[in-house]
C-alpha positions as CSV (number, residue, x, y, z in Angstrom):
1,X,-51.1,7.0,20.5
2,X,-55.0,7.0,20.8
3,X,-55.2,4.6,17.6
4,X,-52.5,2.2,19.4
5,X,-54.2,2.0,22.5
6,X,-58.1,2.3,21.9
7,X,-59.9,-1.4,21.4
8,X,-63.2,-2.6,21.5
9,X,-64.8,-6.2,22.2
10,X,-67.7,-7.7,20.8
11,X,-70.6,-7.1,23.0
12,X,-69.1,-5.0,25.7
13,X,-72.0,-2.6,27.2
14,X,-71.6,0.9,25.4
15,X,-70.2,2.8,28.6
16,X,-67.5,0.6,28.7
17,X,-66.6,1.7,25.0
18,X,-67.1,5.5,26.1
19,X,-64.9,4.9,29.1
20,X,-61.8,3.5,27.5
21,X,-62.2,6.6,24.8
22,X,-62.5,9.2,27.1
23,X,-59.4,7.9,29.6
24,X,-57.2,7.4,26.3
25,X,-58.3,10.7,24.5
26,X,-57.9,13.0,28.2
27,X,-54.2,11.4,29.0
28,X,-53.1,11.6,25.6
29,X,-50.9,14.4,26.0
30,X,-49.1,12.1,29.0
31,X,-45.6,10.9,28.2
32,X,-44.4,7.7,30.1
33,X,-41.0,6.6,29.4
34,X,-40.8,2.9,31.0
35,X,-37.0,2.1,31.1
36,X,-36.6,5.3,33.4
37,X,-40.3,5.1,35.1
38,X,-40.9,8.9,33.8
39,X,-44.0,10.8,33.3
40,X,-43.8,14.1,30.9
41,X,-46.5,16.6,30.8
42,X,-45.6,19.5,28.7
43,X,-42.0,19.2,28.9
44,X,-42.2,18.8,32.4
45,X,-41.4,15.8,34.6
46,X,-44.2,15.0,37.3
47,X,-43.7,13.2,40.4
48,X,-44.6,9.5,40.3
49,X,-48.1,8.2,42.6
50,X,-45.3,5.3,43.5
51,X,-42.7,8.2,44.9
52,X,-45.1,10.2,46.4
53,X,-46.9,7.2,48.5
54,X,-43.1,6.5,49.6
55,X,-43.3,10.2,51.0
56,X,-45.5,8.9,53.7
57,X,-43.1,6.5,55.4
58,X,-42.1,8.0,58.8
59,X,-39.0,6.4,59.0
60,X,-37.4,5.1,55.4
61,X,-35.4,1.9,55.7
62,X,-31.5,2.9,56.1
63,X,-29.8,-0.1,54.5
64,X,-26.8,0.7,56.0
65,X,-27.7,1.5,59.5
66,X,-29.4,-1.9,58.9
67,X,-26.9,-3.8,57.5
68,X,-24.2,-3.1,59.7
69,X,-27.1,-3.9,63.0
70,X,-27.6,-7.1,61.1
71,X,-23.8,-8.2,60.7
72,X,-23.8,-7.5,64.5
73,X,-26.4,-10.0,65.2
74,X,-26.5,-12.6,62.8
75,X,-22.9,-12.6,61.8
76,X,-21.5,-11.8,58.1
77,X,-20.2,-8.1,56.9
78,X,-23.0,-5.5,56.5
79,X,-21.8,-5.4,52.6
80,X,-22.7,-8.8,52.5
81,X,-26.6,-8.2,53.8
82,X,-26.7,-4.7,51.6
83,X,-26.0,-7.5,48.8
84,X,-28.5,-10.2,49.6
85,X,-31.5,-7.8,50.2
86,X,-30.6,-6.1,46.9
87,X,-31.0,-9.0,45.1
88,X,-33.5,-10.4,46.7
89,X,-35.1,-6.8,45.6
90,X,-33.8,-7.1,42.1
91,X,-35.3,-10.9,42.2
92,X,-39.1,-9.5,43.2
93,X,-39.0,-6.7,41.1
94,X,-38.4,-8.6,38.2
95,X,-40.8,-11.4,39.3
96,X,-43.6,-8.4,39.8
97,X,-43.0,-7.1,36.3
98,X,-43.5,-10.6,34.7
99,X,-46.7,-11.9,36.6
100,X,-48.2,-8.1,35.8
101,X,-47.7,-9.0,32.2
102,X,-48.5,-12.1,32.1
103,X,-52.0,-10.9,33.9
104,X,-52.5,-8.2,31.3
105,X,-51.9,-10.6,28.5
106,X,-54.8,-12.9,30.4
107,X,-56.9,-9.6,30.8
108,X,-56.6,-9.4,26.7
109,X,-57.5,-12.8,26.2
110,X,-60.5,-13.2,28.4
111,X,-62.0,-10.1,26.5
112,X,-60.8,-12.2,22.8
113,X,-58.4,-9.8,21.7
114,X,-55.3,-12.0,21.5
115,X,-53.3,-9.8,19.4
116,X,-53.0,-7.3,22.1
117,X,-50.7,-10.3,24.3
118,X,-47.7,-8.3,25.8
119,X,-44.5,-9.2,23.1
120,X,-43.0,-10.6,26.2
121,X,-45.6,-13.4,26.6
122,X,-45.9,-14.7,22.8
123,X,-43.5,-17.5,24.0
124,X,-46.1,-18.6,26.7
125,X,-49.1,-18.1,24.2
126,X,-50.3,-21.5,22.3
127,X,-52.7,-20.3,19.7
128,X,-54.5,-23.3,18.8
129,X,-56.1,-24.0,22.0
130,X,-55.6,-20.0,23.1
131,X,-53.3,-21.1,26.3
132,X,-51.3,-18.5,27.7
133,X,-48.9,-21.0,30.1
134,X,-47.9,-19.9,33.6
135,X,-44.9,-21.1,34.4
136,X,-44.5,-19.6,37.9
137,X,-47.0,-20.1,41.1
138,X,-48.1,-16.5,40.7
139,X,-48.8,-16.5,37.3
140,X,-51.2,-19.7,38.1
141,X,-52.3,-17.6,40.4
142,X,-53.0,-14.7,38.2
143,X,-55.0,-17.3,35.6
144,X,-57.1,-18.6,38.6
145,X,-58.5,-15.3,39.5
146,X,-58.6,-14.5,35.5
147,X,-61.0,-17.7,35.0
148,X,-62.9,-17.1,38.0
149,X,-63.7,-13.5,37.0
150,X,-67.6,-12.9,37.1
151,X,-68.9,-12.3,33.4
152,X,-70.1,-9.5,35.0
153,X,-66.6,-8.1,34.7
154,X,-65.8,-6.1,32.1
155,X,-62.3,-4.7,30.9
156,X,-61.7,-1.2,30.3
157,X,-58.2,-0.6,30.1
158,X,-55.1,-2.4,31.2
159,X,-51.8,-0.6,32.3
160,X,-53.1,2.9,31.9
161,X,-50.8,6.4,32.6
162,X,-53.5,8.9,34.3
163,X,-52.0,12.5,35.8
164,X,-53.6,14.8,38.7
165,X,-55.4,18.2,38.2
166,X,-58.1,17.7,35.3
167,X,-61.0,18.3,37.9
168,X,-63.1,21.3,36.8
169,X,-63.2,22.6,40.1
170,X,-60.0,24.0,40.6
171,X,-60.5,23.7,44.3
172,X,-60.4,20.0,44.0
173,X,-57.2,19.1,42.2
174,X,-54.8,18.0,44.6
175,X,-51.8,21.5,45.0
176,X,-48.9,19.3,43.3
177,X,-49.4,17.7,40.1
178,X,-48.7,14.0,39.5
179,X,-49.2,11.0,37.5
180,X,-48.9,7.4,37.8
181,X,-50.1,4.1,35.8
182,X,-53.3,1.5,37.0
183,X,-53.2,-2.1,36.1
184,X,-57.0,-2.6,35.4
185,X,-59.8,-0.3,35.0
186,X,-63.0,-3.3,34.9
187,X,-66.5,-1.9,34.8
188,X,-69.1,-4.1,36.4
189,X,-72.5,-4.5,34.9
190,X,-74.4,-5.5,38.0
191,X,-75.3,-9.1,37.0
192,X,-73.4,-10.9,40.0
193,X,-75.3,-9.2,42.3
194,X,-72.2,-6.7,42.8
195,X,-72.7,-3.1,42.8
196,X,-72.8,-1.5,39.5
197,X,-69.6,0.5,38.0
198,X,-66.4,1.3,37.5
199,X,-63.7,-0.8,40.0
200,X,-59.9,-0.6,39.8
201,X,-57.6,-3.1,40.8
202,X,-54.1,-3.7,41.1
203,X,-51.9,-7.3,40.9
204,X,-49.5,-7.4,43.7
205,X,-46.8,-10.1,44.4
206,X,-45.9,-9.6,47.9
207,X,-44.9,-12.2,50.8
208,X,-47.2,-10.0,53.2
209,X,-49.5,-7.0,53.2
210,X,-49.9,-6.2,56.8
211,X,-46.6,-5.6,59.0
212,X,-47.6,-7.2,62.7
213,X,-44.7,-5.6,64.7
214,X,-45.7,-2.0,63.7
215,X,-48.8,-2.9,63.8
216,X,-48.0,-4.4,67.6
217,X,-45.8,-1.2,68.6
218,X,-47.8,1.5,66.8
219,X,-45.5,2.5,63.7
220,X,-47.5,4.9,61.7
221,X,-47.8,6.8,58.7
222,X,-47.0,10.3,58.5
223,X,-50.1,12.5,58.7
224,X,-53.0,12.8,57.9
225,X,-52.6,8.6,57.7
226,X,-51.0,9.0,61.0
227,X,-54.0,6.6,62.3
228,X,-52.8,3.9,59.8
229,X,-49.8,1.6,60.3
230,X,-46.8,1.3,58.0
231,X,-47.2,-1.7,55.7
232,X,-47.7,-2.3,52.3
233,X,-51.2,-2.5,53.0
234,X,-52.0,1.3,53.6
235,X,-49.3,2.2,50.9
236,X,-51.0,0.3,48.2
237,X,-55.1,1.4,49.9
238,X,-53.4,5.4,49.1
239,X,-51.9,4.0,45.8
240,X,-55.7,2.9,44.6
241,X,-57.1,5.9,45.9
242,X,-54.6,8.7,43.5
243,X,-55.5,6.6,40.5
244,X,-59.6,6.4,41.4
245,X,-59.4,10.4,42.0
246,X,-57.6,10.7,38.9
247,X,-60.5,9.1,37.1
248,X,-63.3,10.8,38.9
249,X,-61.6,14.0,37.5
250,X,-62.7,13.5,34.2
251,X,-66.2,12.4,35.1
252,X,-65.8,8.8,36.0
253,X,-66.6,7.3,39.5
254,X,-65.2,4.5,41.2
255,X,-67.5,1.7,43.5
256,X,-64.4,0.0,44.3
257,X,-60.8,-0.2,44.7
258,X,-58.9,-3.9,45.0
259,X,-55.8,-5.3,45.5
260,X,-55.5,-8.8,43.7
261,X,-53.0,-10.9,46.0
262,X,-51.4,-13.4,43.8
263,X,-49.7,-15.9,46.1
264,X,-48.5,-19.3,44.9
265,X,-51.0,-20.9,43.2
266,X,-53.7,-18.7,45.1
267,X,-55.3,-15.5,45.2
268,X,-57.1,-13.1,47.1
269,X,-59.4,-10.2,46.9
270,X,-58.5,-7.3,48.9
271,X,-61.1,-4.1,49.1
272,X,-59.4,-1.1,50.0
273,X,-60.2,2.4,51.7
274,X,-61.0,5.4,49.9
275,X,-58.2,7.5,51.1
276,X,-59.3,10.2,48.1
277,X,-61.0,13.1,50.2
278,X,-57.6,13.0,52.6
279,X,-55.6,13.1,50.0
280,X,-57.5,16.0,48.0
281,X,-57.0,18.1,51.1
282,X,-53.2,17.3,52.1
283,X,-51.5,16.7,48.7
């Protein structure tokens, strides 16, 4: 697995080599089976970053509750709404999984390693002019912020399975052990003015980040992010901040964690809070 994964591009600054080695060689023994989203360790199955950030939703959406408030209202049979938000679901899953694909193929191709093109994007890929096509608003969106990169940026890894609990103070693993997949580990040199090191960051598809009306009536998290609001927002700044924990584990420190907002045709840069020292002491 090590062989299949490990790269190396022309003139890349030797830590970044070192990195990508040491992440590869220390999560080795982690098995991710994609179809069912499962992470084995030893034989046993560990509890997703994804299902464990869920965990800290006070109030988890009841479809049917929902649905059956919403035929009451707006007219239609609740079976009919449970239908159009699961495939409206189904519609931005899918969407998400393409555009991340398509961005990790553009992540390959920046660094000249166009062999390494997801299987899924060879259709998209013209090789004499080395043109990966986006034919959707967020994949334009993806190859904006791809071209616009600093050369200061350089890739690590892409799509990445890290686990909890390799922190040789055992007082400093987190008390359940979990495991979960990054989209980009970039290290940055320090040419652009930028701090210097390692920065994760994360391609998201959504509509919104921030939710105004629990924002407006004071929905939070469960605690300790009981301060926070529920919205994608804080569920994605915890997200960032399992993965960076799972790297300083193993002796690698994070400057920065950042959500890449691809919108249609458009993109933003979103910093995120270090949640790590709350969640090192509640999880």
């Amino acid at each position: 697995m090590f062989n299949d994964k490990m790269f190396t591009v022309a003139g890349e600054p030797s830590v970044v080599t070192e990195v990508r080695k040491k992440v590869l060689l220390e999560f080795e023994d982690l098995e991710f089976y994609e179809d069912e989203h499962r992470y084995v360790l030893s034989g046993k199955t560990l509890p997703s970053v994804t299902n464990v950030v869920h965990c800290f939703i006070r109030e988890p959406f009841n479809e049917q509750h929902q649905a059956e408030r919403y035929a009451q209202k707006k007219g239609m049979t609740p079976e009919y709404w449970i239908q159009q938000w699961r495939q409206n679901s189904f519609r931005a899953m899918k969407l998400g999984t393409k555009t991340h694909s398509y961005g990790e193929s553009l992540g390959y191709l920046r660094a000249g390693l166009p062999e390494r093109i997801c299987p899924a994007m060879q259709n998209q890929y013209m090789k004499e002019y080395g043109f990966l096509a986006p034919l959707h608003p967020k994949e334009e969106a993806a190859l904006k912020f791809m071209n616009e990169m600093p050369r200061s940026m350089h890739l690590v890894l892409n799509e990445a399975q890290v686990y909890s609990g390799k922190n040789p103070c055992p007082e400093r693993n987190l008390k359940q052990q979990l495991a979960g997949t990054f989209d980009m580990l970039y290290y940055n040199d320090g040419a652009d003015g930028q701090p210097e090191g390692f920065v994760i960051l994360d391609y998201k598809t959504n509509s919104k980040l921030q939710n105004e009306y629990n924002r407006r009536f004071g929905r939070m998290l469960r605690p300790p992010f009981d301060c926070m609001p529920e919205e994608d927002y804080t569920l994605y700044s915890i997200q960032l901040s399992f993965y960076a924990l799972m790297l300083e584990d193993i002796g690698i420190p994070i400057v920065s964690r950042r959500i890449v907002w691809l919108k249609d045709g458009e993109y933003q840069i979103v910093p995120v809070e270090d949640l790590s020292e709350k969640l090192r002491q509640t999880v």
